[in-house]
C-alpha positions as CSV (number, residue, x, y, z in Angstrom):
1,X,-24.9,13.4,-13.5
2,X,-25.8,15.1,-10.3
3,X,-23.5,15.1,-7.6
4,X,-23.5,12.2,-5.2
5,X,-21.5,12.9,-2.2
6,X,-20.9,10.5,0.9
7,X,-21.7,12.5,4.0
8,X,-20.8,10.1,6.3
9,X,-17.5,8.3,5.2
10,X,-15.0,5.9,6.9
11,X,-11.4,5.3,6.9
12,X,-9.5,2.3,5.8
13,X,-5.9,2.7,6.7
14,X,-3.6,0.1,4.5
15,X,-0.6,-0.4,7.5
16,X,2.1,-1.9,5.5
17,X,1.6,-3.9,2.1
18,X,3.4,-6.4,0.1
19,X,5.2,-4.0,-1.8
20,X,9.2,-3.6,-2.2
21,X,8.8,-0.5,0.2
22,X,10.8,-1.8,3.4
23,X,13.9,-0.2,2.6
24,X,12.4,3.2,0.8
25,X,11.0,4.6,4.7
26,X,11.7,4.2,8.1
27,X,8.2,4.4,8.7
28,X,6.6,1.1,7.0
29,X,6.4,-1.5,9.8
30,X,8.4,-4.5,9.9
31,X,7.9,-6.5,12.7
32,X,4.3,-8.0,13.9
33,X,4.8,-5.1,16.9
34,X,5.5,-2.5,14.8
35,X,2.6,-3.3,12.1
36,X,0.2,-3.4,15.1
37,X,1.5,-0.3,16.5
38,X,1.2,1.8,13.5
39,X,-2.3,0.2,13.0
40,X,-3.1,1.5,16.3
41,X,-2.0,4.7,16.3
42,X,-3.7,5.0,12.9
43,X,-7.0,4.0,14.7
44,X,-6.3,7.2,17.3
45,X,-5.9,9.4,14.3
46,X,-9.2,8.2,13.0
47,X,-9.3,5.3,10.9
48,X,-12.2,2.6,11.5
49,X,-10.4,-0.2,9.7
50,X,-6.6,-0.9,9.4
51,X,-6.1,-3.2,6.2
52,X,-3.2,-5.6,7.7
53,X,-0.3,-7.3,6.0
54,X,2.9,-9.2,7.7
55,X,6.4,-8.8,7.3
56,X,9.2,-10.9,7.7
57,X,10.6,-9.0,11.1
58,X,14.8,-8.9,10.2
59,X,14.2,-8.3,6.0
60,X,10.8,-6.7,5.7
61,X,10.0,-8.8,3.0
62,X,6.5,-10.1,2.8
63,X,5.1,-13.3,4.0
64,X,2.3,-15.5,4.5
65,X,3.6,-17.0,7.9
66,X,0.1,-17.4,10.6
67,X,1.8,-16.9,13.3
68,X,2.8,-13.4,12.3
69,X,-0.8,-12.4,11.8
70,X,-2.0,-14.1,14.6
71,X,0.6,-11.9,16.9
72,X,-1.0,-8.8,15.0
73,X,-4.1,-9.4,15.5
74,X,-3.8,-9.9,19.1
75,X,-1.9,-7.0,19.9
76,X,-4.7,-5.3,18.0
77,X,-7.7,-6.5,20.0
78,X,-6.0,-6.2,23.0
79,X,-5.1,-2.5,22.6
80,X,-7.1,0.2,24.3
81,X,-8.1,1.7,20.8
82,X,-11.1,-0.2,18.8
83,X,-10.6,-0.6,15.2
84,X,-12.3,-3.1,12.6
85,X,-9.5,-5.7,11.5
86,X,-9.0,-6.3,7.7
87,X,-6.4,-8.8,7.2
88,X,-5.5,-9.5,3.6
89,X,-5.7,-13.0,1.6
90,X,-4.3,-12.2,-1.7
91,X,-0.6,-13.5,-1.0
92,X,-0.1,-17.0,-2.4
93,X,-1.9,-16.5,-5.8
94,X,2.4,-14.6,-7.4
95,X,3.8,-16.5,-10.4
96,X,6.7,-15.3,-12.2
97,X,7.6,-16.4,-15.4
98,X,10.6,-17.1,-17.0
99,X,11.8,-15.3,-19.9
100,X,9.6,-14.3,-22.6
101,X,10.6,-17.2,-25.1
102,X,10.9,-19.8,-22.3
103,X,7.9,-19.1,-19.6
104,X,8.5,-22.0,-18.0
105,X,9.6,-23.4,-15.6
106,X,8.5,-20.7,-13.5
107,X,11.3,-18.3,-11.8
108,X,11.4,-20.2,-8.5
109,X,12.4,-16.3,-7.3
110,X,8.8,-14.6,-6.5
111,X,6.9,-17.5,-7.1
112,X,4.9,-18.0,-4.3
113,X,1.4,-19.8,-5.8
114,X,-0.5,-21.7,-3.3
115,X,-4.0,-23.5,-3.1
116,X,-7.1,-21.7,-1.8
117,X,-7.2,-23.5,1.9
118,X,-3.6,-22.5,2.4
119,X,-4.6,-19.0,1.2
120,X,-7.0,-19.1,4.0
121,X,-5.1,-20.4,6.9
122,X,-4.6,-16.9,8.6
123,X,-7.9,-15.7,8.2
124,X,-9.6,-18.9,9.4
125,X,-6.9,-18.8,12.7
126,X,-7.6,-15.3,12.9
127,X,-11.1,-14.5,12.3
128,X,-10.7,-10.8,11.6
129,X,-14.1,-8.6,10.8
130,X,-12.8,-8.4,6.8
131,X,-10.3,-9.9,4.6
132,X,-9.8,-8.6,0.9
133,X,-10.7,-10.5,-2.5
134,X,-8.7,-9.9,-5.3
135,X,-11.2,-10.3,-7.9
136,X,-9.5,-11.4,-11.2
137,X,-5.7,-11.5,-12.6
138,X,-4.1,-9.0,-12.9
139,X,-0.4,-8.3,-14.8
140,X,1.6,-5.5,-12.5
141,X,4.2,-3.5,-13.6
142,X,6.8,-5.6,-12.4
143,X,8.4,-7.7,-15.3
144,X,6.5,-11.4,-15.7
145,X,4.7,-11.1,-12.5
146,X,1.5,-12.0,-12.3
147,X,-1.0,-11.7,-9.4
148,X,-3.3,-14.9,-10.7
149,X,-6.7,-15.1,-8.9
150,X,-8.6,-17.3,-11.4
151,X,-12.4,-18.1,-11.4
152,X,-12.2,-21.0,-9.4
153,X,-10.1,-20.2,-6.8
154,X,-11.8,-16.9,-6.1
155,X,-15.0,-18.8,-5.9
156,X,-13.4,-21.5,-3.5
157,X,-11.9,-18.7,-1.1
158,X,-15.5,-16.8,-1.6
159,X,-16.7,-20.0,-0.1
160,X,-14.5,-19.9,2.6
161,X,-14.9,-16.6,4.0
162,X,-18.9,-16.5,3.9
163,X,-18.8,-19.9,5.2
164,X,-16.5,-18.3,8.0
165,X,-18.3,-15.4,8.3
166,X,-15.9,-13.0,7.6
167,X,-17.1,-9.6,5.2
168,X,-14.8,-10.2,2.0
169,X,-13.2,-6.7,0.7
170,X,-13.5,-7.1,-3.2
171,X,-10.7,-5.3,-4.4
172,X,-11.4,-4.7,-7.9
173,X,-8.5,-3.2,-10.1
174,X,-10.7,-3.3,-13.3
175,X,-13.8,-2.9,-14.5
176,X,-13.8,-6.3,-15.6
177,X,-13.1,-7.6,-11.5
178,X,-16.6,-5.9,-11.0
179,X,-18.3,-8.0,-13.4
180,X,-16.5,-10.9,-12.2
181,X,-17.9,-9.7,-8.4
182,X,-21.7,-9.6,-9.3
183,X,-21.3,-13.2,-10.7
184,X,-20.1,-14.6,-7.5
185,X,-23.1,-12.7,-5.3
186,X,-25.0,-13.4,-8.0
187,X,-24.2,-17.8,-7.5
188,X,-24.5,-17.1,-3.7
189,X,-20.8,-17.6,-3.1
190,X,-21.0,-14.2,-1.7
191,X,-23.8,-12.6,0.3
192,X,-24.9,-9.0,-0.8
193,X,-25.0,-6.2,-0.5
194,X,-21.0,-6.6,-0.8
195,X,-18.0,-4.3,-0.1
196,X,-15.9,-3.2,-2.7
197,X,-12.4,-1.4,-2.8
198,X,-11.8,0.3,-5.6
199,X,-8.1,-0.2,-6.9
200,X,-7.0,3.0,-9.1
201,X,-3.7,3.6,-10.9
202,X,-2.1,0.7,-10.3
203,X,0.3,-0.8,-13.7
204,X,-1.7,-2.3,-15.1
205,X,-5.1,-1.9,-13.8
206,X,-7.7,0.8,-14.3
207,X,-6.0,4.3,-14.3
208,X,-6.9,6.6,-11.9
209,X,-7.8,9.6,-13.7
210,X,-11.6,10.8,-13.1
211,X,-13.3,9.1,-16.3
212,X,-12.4,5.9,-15.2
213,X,-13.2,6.5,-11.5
214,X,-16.4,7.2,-12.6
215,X,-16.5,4.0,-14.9
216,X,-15.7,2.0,-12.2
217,X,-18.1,3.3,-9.8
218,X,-21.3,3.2,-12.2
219,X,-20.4,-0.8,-12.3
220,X,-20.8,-0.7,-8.5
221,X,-24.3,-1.8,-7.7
222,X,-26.0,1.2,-5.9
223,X,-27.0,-0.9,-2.6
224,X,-23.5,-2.0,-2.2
225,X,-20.8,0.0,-0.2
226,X,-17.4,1.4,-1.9
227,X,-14.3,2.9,-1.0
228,X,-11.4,3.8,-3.5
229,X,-7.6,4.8,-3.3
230,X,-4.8,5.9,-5.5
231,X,-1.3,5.7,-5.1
232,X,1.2,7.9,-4.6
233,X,1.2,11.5,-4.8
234,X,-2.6,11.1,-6.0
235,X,-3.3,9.5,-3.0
236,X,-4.7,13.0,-1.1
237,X,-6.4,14.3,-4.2
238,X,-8.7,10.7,-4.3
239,X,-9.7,11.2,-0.5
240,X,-11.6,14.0,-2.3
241,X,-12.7,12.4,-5.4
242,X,-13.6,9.4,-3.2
243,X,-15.7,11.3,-1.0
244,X,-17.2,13.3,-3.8
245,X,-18.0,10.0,-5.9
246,X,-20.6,8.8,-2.8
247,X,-17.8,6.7,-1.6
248,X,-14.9,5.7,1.6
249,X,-11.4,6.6,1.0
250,X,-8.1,4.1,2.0
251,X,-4.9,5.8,2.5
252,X,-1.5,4.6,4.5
253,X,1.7,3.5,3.3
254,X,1.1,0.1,1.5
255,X,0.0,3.0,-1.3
256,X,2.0,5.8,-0.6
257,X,5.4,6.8,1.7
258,X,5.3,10.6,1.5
259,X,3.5,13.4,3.2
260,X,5.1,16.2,1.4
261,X,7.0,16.4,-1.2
262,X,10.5,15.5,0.9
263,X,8.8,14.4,3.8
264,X,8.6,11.0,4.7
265,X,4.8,9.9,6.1
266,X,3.9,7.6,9.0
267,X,0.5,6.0,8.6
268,X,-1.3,8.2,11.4
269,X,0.0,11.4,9.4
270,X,-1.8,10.0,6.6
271,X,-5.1,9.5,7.8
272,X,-5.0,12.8,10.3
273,X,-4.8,15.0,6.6
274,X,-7.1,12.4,5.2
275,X,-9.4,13.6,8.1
276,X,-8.9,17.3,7.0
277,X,-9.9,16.9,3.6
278,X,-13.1,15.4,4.6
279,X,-14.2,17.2,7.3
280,X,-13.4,20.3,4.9
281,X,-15.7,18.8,2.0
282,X,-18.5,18.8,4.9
283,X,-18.8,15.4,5.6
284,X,-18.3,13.2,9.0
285,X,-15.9,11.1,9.8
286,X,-17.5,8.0,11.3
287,X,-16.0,5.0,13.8
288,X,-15.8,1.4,13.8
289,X,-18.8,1.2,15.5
290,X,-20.7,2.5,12.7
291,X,-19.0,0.8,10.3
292,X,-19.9,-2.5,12.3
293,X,-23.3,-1.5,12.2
294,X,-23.3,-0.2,8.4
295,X,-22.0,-3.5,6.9
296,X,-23.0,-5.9,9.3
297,X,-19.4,-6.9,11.0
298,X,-19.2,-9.2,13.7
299,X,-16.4,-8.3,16.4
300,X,-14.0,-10.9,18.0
301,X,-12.8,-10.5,21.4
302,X,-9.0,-11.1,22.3
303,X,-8.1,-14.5,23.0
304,X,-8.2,-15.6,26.6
């Protein structure tokens, strides 16, 4: 197939995650300051979107408390730096089971399974530009965790967020979440032409070598806009294969904490390389205005 480059491509900087990573860097942001911080200084190194996360500020672990995002969104709209806000939705939706001969009860220890309004509390508070869609369940490679996202609730917080007008992120970790994704534009619970992120080589989604990148982006209808990401030490190399593919990239440290092999990142290191790499594939960095422009975002002024 011919090659199908993005010349014009945008950053999504991921600030901070849900991941177990507090106590692996100095570097991933704890408190609702220091996740808005890092945001921002991610923006100055050229990201258009920072993908947002919150921590609970004394153990880092993650949480779904409102008040948390509402303090980083504010900080973010009321910095001098512009940025389009992406707050996520997919906590609430964690069961863990117990052992494999006795599932349940359900370990009461990472369980954290909501209903679809309570899901949505943040982003209906907060009204940020985009908030993510994890389209289907998915086991991770984390014992009898399971990140459940089942038809009907991804259709009731689809509802929510067109009904809001906020831009879901579909973040598809299979080919199978694509599927899943066309259905619900298809029923109207989501307007096209969407935005997808592609999830690659996280256990046990799609792997990210190149045959399944490319598997993955051939279900992506060709009106509708992509990026994609890998995780750790492949996170660089898929700025390029991102780029290359016709799509965005995502990096930051909710996917990866290094820079170097021994050298711990911060989130504005990771999008200033990503900047290298494609500016040295020929292609433009572009801002949050354009990116407002290119998927139709609407942008919320600070609270007075």
């Amino acid at each position: 197939m011919p090659l199908a480059m993005n010349r014009e491509v945008f950053i999504t900087c991921a600030v901070t995650g849900s991941g177990g990573t507090q106590d692996r860097s100095p570097h991933v942001p704890r408190s609702p300051k220091q996740i808005a911080d890092s945001a921002i200084e991610a923006a100055r190194a050229g990201a258009a979107v920072v993908h947002c996360h919150v921590r609970d500020p004394e153990t880092g672990k993650p949480s779904r408390d409102p008040k948390l995002y509402r303090e980083v969104t504010d900080r973010i709209r009321e910095a001098q730096v512009d940025v389009v806000l992406n707050l996520t939705a997919g906590m609430g939706g964690d069961i863990v089971f117990g052992p494999t001969e006795r599932p349940l009860p359900v370990n009461p220890i990472g369980t954290d399974m909501v209903g679809a309004s309570e899901r949505m509390v943040h982003v209906a508070e907060c009204l940020p530009e985009i908030c993510t869609l994890d389209c289907g369940t998915m086991n991770f490679n984390e014992a009898d965790y399971v990140m459940t996202n089942t038809p009907g609730m991804l259709r009731a917080m689809g509802g929510m967020m067109t009904e809001l007008g906020v831009r879901p992120e579909i973040e598809a970790f299979d080919t199978g979440h694509l599927w899943f994704a066309k259905e619900l534009v298809k029923e109207g619970v989501l307007k096209g032409p969407a935005l997808v992120q592609l999830c690659m080589g996280v256990p046990w989604g799609a792997p990210d070598d190149l045959n399944t990148l490319m598997a993955m982006v051939n279900n992506v209808p060709p009106d509708w806009f992509w990026s994609a990401f890998s995780i750790g030490r492949n996170q660089m190399p898929y700025v390029a294969a991102a780029v290359l593919a016709g799509g965005n990239v995502r990096v930051g440290l909710e996917d990866n904490l290094w820079l170097d092999k021994g050298v711990l990142a911060t989130n504005a290191q990771l999008v200033d390389r990503a900047v290298g790499i494609i500016e040295r594939l020929g292609a433009r960095v572009i801002g949050p205005a354009a990116v407002r422009d290119k998927l139709g975002l609407v942008k919320r002024a600070p609270r007075g």
